[in-house]
N, C-alpha and C positions, 0 to 999 in steps of 0.2 A: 765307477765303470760306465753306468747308464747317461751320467751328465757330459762322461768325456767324447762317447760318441757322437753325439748330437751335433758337438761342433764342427766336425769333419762333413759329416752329412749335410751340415747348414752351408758348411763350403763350395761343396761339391754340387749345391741347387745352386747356388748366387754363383757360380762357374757356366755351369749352362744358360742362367737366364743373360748372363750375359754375352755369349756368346751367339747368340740369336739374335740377331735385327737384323733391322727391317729390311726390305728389299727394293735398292737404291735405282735400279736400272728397268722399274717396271714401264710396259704404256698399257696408261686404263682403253678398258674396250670403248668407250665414247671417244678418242684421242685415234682409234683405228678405222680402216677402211677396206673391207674385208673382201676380195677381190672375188667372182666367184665363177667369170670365164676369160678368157684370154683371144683375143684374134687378132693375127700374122698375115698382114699383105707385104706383095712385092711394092715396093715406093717407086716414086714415078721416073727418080733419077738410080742412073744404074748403080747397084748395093746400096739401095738405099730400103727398108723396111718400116710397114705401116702398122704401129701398135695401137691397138685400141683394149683396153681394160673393161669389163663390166662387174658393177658395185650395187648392193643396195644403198638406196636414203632410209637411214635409221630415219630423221624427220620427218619422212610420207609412210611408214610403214602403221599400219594400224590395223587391228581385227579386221577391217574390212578391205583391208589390204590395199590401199591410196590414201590413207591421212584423209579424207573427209574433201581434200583438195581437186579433185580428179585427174591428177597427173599421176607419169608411172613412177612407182614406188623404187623406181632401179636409174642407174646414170652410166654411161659410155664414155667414157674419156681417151682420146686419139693425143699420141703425138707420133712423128716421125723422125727418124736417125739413123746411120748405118749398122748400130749394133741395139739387142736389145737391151742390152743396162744403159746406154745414153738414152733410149729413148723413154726408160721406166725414171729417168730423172728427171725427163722436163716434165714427166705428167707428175712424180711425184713434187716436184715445185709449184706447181700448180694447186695442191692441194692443200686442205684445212689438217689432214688427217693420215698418218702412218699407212703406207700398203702393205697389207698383210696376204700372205697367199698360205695360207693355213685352209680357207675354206673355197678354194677353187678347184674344182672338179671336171670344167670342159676347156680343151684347147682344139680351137679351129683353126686353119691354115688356108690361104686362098690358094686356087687350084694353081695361077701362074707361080705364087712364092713356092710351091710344093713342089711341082718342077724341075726348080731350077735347085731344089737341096731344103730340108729345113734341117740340116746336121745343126749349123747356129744354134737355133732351138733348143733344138734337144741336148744341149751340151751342157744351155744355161739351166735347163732345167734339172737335169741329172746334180747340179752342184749346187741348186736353193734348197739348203735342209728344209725347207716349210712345204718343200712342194711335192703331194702327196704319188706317189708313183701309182698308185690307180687309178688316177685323174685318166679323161678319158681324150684320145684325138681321131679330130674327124678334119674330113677338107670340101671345101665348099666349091662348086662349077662359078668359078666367076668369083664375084669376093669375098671374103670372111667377115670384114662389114657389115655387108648387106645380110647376111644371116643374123647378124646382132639387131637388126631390124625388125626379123619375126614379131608377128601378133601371140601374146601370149593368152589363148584364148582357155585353156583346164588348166594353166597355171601361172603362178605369179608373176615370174620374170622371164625373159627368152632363154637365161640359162638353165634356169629349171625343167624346161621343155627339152635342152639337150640332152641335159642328165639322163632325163626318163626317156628317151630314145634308146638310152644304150643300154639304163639298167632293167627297162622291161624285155630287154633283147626278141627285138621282132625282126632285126637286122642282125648284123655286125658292130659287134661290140670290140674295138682294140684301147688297148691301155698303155700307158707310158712304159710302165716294164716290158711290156713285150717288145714295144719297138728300141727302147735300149739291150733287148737282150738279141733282136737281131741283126742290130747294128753291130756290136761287140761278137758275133758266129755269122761275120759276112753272107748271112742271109736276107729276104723279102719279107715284106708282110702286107695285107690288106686292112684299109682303113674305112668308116664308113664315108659315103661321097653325097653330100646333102644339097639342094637346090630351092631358092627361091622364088615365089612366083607373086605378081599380085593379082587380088581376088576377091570379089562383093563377098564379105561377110554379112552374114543375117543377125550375127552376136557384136555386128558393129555397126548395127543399124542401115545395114546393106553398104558401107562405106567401102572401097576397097585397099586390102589392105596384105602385107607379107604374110604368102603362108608358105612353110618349110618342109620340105619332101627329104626322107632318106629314098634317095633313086639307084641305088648300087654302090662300089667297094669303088675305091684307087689304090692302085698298088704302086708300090714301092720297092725300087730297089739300091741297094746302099744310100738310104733316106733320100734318095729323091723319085715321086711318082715320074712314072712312065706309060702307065695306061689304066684304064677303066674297066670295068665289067656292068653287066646289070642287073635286077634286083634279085632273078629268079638264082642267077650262080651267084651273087652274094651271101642271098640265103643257105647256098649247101656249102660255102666257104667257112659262114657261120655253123651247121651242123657239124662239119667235121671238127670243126675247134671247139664241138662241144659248148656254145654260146648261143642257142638258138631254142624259144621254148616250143613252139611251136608252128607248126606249117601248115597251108593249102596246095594240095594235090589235087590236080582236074586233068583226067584223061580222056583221050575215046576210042574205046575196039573199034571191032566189025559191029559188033551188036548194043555196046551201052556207049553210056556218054557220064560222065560219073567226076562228082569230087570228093575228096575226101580232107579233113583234118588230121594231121599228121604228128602225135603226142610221146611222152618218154623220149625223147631222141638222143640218140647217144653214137658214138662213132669208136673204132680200132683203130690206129694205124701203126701196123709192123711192119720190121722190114728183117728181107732174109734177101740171101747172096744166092745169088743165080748165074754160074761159072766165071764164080772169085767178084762179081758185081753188086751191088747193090739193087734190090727190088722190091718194091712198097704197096705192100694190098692193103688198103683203103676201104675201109666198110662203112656203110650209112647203115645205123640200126634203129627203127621207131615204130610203134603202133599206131594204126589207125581206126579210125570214125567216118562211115559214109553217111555225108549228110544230105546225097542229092546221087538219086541215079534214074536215068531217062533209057526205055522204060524199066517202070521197077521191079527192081529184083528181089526172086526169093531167097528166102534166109537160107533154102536147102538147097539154091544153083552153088553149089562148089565149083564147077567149072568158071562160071560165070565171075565168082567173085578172086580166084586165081587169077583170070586173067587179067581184071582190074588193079591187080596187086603187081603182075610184071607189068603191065603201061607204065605202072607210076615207080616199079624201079627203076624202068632202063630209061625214065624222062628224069628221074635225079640225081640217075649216076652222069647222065649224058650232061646236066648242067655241071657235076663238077669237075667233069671232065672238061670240057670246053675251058671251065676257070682254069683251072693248073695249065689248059696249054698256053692260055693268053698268056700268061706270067713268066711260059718257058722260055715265047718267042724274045722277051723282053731279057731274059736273065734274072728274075724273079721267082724264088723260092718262096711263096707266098703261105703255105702250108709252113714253113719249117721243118721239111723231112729233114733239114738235116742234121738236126737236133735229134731226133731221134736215132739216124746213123752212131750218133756221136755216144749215145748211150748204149746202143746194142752192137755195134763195131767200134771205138774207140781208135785203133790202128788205122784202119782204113779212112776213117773219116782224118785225119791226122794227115795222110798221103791227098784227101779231095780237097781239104777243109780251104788252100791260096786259090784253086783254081774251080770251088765248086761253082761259082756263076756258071763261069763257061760249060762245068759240067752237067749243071740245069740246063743249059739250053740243049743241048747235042744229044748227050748221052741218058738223062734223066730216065730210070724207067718205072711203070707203075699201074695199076688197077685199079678200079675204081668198083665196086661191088656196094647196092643199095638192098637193104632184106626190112621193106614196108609189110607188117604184119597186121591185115585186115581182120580189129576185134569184134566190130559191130556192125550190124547192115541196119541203116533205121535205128530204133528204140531197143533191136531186139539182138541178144546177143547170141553169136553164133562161134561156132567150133571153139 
């Protein structure tokens, strides 16, 4: 009985080992070329688009980060075509090595290609299984280029410096899924809006050289921008989308002159019907840290420090007020209230959902309510 099983068992191993091989259709990582930002100009001839790829060189990468050679450990490759798969074929013709977008995380767009539509774009990229949908997109004043220019002066490569633009969210952070989710709920969205400049560095031996500004949002509407904002209503664009870790408030009474650091931040936005309409209160909610008040205040002025607390609401309700209206004038739902509509009225959003542009602009109605809760005066904590 004991010898007769062994045979079946011996069967059943020499069945599986052979059914396992190898794997025919791999490409080793030295054979790829691992893409890690992406930029989208308008091309010079009409429909025509200016791709440029950024990659590291495995060859110059070393602990010290330049291969010993003193060249950048990163390479840019441009070609141009009317769509982007013809133009990712002559750069990939061009190359030693597979293009892989497994590990790209920034897409920039130049402010003319944004314009005039990057739907294209975002089409090809919704259909690259590799291509990660919280990659992040921003657009550049002028060209997307010349952002791949940046001096990378606290990090490695210029895409790197993207990255950490977005994910230490000091700005506006948007991500590929949001803008395919607003595309798809014929809604708006704000992106961040970055600018180049050159300028004597002292870390480049007083040379001068690009350095990269996030200077406020561009909105969008059904993917193509329309208009701009700037930093201060970026920034509460970003509060309310809950993307934002922290802020500077600086106001002035009658009596002080005062800034504050502006922490926990956190936002509401519901909406309730207001004879059979729709209507959106908008809350900014954060604590704050005075780190400067001219002259100083006691920890026991309650008045004093109330009143520093409505300055700095009705100057950050009023920045996101101003953003939403820019957005209305344009037909940009830049918030996505109506995403929310869509979850706490389902019907009615159902009846706005073909004509909501038009119904941003006109009809939109909403409030905007900031509640800055002043924890500290100085060192010392108070109420």
């Amino acid at each position: 009985m004991k010898y007769g099983v062994m045979p079946l068992k011996l069967i059943v191993v020499l069945m599986c080992v052979l059914m396992c091989s190898g794997c025919w259709s791999k490409v080793e990582i030295n054979e790829r070329s691992f893409i890690t930002a992406m930029y989208v100009d308008k091309g010079e001839k009409p429909g025509e688009i200016d791709l440029s790829l950024s990659m590291p060189l495995p060859n110059r990468i070393s602990p010290e980060g330049t291969g010993g050679s003193g060249k950048n450990p990163y390479a840019l490759v441009s070609a141009t075509a009317y769509t982007i798969a013809d133009a990712m074929e002559k750069i990939q013709t061009d190359l030693t090595r597979k293009l892989s977008w497994g590990h790209t995380r920034v897409v920039v767009f130049g402010e003319a290609y944004a314009r005039e539509g990057i739907q294209d774009t975002m089409e090809w990229i919704s259909r690259e299984p590799l291509f990660h949908l919280s990659s992040y997109i921003m657009v550049a004043k002028g060209r997307a280029r010349d952002i791949a220019d940046l001096t990378p002066v606290f990090e490695e490569t210029p895409s790197d410096v993207l990255r950490e633009f977005a994910t230490e969210e000091n700005m506006l952070k948007t991500q590929v899924i949001s803008v395919l989710t607003a595309d798809k709920m014929n809604q708006g969205f704000a992106a961040p809006l970055l600018q180049s400049r050159e300028t004597a560095m002292e870390s480049e031996n007083n040379a001068r050289k690009k350095w990269t500004s996030q200077v406020g949002a561009a909105l969008f509407k059904q993917m193509k921008m329309v208009d701009s904002i700037p930093a201060e209503e970026t920034r509460s664009v970003a509060w309310a989308n809950r993307k934002l870790d922290t802020v500077a408030v600086s106001v002035e009474t009658n009596k002080e002159k005062a800034s504050m650091t502006v922490y926990n931040l956190n936002s509401k936005i519901k909406v309730r019907l207001v004879n059979g309409r729709p209507f959106f209160d908008i809350t900014l909610l954060g604590k704050a840290e005075i780190n400067s008040v001219i002259p100083i205040l006691k920890v026991k002025d309650i008045v004093g420090v109330r009143t520093i607390e409505k300055k700095a609401n009705e100057k950050v309700s009023a920045y996101l007020t101003q953003a939403i209206r820019k957005g209305q004038r344009k037909e940009a739902d830049i918030l996505m209230l109506g995403y929310r509509l869509e979850w706490a009225y389902p019907r009615i959003w159902e009846q706005l959902r073909p004509v909501w542009n038009e119904y941003v602009k006109n009809e939109l109605q909403f409030q905007v309510n900031t509640k800055i809760n002043i924890q500290f005066v100085g060192s010392e904590s108070s109420f």
